[in-house]
LUMPABA-659386 format. One record per residue: x, y, z of N, C-alpha, C in turn. Coordinates in steps of 0.02 Angstrom, whole numbers, plus 50000, padded with zeros to 5 digits. Layout:
XYZXYZXYZ;...
//
This chain:
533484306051695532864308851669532604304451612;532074304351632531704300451547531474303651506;531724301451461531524305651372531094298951342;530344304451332529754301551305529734303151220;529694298651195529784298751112528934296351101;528604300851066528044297251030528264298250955;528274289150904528464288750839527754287950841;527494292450773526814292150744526924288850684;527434286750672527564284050597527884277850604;527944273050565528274268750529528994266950544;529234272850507529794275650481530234279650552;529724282250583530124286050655530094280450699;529704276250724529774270450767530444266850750;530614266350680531224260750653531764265150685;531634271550684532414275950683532444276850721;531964275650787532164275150864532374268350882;532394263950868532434258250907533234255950911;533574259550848534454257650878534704263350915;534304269150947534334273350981534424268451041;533774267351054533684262951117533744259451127;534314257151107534674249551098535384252951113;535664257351059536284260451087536754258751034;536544256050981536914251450924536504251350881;536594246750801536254246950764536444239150768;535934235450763535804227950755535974224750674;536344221250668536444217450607536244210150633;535874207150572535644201150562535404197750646;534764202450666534464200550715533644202350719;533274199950767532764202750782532684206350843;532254210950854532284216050902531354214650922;531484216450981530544213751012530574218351066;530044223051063530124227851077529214228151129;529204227851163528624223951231528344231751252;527714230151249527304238251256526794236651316;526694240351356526274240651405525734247151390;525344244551366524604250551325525214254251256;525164260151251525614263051226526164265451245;526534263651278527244265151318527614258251304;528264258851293528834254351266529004251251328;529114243851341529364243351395530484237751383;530614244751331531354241751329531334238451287;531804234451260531764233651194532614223251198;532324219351176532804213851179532934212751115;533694212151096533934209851035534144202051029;534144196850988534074190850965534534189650897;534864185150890535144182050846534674178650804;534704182150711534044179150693534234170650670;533914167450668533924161350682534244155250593;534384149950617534414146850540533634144850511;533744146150453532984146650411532404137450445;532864132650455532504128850483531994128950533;532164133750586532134135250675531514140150657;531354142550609530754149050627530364145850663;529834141850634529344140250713529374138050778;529994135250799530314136450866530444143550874;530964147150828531034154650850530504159450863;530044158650822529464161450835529094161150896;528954154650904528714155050993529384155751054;529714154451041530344158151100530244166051113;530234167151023530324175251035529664177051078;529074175451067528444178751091528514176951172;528554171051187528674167851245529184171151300;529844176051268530124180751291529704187551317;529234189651284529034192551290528254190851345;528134188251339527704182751375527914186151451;528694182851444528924184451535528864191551553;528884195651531528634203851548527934203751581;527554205651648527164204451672526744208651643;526834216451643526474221751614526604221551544;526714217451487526784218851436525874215451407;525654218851349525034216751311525264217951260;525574221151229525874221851148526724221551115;526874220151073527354220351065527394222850978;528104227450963528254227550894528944223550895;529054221350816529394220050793530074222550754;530664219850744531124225450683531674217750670;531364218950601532214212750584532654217750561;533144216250561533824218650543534274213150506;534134216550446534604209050410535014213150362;535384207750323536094210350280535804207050207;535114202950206534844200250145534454207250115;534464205750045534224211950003533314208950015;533024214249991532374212849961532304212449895;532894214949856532934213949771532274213249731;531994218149759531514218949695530974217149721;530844212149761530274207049775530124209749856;529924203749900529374204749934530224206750019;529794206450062530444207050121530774202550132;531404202550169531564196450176531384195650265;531504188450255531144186250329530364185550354;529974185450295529334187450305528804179450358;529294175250333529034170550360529104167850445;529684170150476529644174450540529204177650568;529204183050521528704186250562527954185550540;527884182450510527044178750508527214174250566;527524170250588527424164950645527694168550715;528114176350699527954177250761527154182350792;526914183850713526284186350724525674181750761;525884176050713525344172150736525344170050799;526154168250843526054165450912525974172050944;525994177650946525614181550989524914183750962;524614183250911523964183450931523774177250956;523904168850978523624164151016523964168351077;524534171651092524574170051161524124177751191;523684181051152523554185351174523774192951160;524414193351123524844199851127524594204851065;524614208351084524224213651029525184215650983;524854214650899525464217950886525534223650854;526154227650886525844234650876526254236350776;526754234750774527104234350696527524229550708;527724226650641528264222250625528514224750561;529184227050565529754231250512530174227550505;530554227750416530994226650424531514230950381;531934230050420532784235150385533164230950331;533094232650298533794229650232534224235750218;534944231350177535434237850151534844239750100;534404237450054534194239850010533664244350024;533284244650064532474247650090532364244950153;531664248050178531544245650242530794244550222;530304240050275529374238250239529134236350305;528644237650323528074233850355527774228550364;527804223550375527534217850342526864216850369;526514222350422525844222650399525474227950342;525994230150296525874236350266525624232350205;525004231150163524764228050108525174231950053;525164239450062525424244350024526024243650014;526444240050047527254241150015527264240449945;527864244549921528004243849848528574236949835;528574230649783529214227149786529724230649790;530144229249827530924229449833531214234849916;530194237849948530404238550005530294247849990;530394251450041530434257850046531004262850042;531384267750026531934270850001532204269450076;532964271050113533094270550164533074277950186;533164281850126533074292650158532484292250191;532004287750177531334290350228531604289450289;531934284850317532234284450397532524290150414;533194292550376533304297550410532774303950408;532344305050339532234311650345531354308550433;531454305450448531014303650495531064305750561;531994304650556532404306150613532154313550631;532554315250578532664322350583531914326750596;531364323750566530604326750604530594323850662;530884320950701530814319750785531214323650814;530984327650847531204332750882531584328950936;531304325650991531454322651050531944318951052;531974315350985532584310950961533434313650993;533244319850966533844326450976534574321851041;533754318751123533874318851186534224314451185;534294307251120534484303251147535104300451098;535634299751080536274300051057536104295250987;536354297150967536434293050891536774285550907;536514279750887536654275250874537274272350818;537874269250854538644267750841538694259950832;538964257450782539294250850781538584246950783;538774239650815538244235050811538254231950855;537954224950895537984221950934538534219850980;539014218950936539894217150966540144224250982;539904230250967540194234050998540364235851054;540984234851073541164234451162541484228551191;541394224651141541684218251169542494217051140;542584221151204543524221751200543784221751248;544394222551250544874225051310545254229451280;545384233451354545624241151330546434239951312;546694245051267547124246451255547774246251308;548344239451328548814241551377549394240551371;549934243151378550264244551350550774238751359;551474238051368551954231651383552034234651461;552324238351469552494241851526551884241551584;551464242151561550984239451620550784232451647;551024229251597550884221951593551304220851638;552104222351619552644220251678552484221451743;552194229551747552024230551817551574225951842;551244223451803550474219251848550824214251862;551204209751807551494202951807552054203051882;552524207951872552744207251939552574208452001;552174212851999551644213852061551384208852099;551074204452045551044199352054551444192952060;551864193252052552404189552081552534189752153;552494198252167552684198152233552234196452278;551624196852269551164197252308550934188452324;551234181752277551124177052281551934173352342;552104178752316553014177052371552584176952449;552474186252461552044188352525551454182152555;551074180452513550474175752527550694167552550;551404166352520551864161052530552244160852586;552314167852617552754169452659552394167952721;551754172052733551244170752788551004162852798;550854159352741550534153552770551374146752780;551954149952774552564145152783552634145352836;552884137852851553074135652931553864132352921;554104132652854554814132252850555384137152886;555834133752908556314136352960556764140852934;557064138952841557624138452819557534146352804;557844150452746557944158952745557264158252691;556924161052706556234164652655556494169652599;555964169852536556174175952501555894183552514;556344187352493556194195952518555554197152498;555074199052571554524201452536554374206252512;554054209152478553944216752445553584220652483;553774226552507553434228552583552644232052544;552624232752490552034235252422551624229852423;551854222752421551484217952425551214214252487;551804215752547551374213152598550794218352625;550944226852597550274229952634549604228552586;549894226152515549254223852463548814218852504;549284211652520549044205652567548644206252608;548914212252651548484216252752547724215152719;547594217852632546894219352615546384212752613;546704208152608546544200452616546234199652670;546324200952749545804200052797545094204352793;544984209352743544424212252732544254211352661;543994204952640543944205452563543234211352540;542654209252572542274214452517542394221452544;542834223052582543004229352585543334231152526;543854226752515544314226052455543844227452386;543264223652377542974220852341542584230652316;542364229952376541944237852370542324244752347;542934245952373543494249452368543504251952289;543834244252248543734243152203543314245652149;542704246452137542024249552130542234257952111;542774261252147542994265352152543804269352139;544054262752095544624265152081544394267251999;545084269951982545194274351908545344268051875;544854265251810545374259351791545864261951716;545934267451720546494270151682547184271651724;546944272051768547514273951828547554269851869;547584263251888547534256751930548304255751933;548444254652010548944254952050549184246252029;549794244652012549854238152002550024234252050;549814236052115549674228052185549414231252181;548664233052172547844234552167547704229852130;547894231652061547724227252003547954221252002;548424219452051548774211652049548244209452113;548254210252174547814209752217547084207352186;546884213052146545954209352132546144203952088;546744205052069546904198751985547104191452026;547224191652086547394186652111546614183452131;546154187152183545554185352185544904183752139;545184185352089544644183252021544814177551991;545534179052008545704169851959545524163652036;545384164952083545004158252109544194158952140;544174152552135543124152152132542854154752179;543404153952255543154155652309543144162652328;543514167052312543474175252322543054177752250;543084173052194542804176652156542074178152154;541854170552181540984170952180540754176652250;541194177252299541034183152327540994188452300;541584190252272541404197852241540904197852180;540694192052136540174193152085539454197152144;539444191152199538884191252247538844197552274;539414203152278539374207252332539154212652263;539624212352209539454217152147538524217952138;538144212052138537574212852134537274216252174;537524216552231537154218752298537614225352332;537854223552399538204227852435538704226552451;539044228752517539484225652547539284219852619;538584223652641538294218252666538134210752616;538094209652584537974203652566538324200352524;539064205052530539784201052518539894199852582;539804203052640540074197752734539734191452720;538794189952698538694184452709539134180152661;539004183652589539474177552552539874173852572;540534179452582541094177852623541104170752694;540474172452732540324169052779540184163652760;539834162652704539454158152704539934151552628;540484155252632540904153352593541534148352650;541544151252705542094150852752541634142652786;541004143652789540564138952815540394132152763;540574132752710540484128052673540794124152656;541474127852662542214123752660542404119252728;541974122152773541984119052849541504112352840;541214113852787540754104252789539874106752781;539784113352807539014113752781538774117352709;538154118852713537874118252639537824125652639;538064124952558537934133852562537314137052530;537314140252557536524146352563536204144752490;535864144152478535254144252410535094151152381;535044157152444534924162952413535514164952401;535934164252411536634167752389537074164952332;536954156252321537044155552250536724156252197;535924155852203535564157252139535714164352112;536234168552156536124175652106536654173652052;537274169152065537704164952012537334166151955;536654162751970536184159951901535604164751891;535744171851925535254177451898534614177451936;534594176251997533914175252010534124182752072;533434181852098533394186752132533264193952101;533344199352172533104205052144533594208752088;533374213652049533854216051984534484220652038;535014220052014535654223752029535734231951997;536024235452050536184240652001536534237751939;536564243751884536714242151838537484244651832;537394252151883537844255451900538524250951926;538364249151969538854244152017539184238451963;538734234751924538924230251880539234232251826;539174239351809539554242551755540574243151774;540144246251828541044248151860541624244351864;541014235751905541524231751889541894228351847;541264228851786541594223951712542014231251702;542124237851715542774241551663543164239951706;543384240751764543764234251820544264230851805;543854225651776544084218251753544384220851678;544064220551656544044223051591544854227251601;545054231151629545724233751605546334226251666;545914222951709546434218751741546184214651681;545914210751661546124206551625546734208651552;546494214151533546934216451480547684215851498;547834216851564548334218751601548724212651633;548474208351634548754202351661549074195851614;549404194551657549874188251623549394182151588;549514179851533549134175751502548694171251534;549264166851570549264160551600548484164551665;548414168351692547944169451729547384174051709;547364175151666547034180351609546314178451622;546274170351596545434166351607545234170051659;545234170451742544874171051765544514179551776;544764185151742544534190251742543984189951647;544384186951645543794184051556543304184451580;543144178151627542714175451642542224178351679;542644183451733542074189851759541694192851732;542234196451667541914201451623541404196951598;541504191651562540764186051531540254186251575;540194185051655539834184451690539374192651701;540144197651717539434206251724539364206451652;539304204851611539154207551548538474203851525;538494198251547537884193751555537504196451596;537524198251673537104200551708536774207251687;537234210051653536934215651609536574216051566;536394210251544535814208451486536284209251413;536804207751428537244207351360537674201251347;537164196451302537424192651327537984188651259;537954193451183538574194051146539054195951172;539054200051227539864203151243540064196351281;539534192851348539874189651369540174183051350;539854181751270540014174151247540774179551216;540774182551160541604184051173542134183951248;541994189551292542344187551324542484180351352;542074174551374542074169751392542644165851339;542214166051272542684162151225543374164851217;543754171451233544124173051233544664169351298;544094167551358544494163551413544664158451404;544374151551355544234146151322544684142351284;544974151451237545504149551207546014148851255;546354150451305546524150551350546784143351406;546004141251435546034135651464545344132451475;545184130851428544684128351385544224122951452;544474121951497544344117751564544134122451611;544104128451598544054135251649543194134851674;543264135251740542614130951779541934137451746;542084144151772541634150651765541494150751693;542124151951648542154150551575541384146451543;541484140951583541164135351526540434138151567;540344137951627539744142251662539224146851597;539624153551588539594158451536539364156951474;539684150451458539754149251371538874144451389;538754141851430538364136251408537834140551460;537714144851481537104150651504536894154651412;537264157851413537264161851347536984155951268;537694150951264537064147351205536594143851227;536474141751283535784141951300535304144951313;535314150951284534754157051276534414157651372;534744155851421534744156151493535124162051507;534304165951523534344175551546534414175151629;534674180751618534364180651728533864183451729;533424182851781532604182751784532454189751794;533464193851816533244200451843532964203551753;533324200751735533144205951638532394207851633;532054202951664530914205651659530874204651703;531054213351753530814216051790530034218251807;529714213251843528644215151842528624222951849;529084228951857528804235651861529334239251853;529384246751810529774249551800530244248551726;530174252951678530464251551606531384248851632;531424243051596531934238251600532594240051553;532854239851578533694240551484533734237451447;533754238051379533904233951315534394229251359;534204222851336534204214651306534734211751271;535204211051267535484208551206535364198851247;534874194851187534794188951213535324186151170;535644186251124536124182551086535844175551028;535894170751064535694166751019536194162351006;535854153750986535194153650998534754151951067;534034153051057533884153151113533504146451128;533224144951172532914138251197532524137851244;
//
């Protein structure tokens, strides 16, 4: 259901926007893209080094630019600098991001900013030095009724960018699981005569799941990842740590299970000597139509407890997932942690370095400005280019 907020104020617009974000933003800018009077979602930004404003300035507008239905946009810095007495901080920002949207056309609807000390307008002539009390925000809140619908805003941008809690005992289970399941996979493709090792009859029915990967893949989508069976969790942990099952299941996560067969297919065909499909790798690089969000959620908590769960030495390649849905999610602080968390790791890690050099290169997927239909908060990271 959608919950319609009209802020008639200042002060109630500011106290919605880490609503609708889901967090409260430290030391960023927030650009917030309006189609007439209706919000169309809201992107957060790493605010920039004091050199970069007039580059940052036209990036930021230029972000907004890519929204087809957008004509206006507001503003919100979020910083940790005082206003001490004097004028806002950051003001020179947002004069240059005022100014590149009135050349590019964009109507602006406010530009705010938040300090620990006060919060101000910076089209407000009226501010008093040192900024506005911060009780006007909440008592603002609390006159929005509608507000009620939508949860109070927790933590800040990095919030979430973790792995869950696991214990030793699960680790062993995954680690040997995985052991067995690399014996089993050793066992099938050997043409040695001499005595083989015992397979694990747990791991060869894990293996059987190998002739149907995005079945596997889809299945998945649908397990408990508090309760994940360890040859489940060793099984997908085996297919994430290589390029070739993994870029299927990123491909099929976006889509279905139909268009994990072509992957798959078209994965099996490329290794045979021909070229692989154009529409099926550019979703790698975000193109194409937008993904559930649903589907992409499921899989980064997924990963997210196999990577927690897995042996060091193979750890990178579920990092590197989570970096990748967390990115496709328009989050793209969570995914430079997780990534850099793979890095430390094995710093040569192919997806890894993918992740790290999408993200500091301010390189969104195209699904994030969607031409119709209000879009999900943004996290663009920074910096951008």
């Amino acid at each position: 259901m959608t919950t319609i907020v009209k802020a008639g104020t200042a002060a109630q617009f500011l106290s919605l926007v880490p609503r609708m974000l889901g967090y409260v933003p430290s030391n960023s800018v927030v650009l917030v893209p309006f189609e007439g009077t209706r919000t169309r979602g809201a992107m957060r930004i790493d605010l920039p080094a004091a050199a970069d404003l007039d580059a940052a300035a036209a990036t930021h507008v230029g972000l907004v630019c890519r929204i087809e239905a957008a004509d206006a946009l507001a503003v919100v810095v979020f910083t940790d600098e005082l206003f001490g007495g004097g004028a806002a901080p950051w003001t020179a920002l947002a004069q240059g991001i005022r100014d590149r949207a009135d050349a590019s056309g964009l109507r602006v609807v406010d530009m705010l900013c938040h300090a620990p000390d006060g919060w101000a307008s910076y089209l407000d002539p009226d501010t008093p030095p040192g900024g506005r009390p911060l009780p006007e925000l909440l008592e603002a809140d609390a006159a929005t009724p509608a507000l009620a619908d939508i949860p109070l805003a927790a933590g800040d941008q990095w919030s979430g960018a973790t792995l869950p809690a696991v214990d030793f005992a699960e680790k062993e289970r995954v680690g040997t699981a995985l052991k067995a399941i690399r014996v089993a996979i050793e066992g099938f493709g050997s043409h040695a005569t001499g005595p083989r090792a015992r397979v694990d009859p747990r791991a060869l029915e894990a293996v059987c799941l190998l002739d149907d990967l995005p079945a596997l893949f889809e299945e998945a989508l649908q397990w408990n990842p508090e309760m994940l069976d360890p040859f489940d969790a060793a099984l997908l942990l085996w297919c994430l740590d290589r390029p070739a099952t993994r870029d299927v299941a990123l491909v099929q996560w976006c889509g279905d299970i139909d268009r994990g067969d072509e992957a798959m297919a078209a994965q099996l065909r490329w290794e045979a000597g021909e070229p692989y499909p154009a529409d099926i790798a550019e979703r790698m690089w975000g193109e194409g139509p937008q993904p559930s969000a649903e589907r992409l959620q499921g899989a980064l908590e997924i990963a997210r407890r196999i990577a927690a769960a897995a042996p060091r030495a193979v750890r990178p390649g579920p990092l590197a997932v989570c970096g990748w849905l967390s990115w496709a999610l328009g989050r793209s602080t969570h995914a430079e942690w997780f990534a850099d968390r793979a890095a430390e790791i094995d710093p040569a890690h192919g997806l890894t370095g993918i992740v790290q050099g999408m993200v500091r290169g301010g390189h969104l997927p195209a699904w994030a400005f969607p031409p119709t239909a209000t879009w999900r908060p943004l996290d663009a990271n920074g910096p951008l280019t």
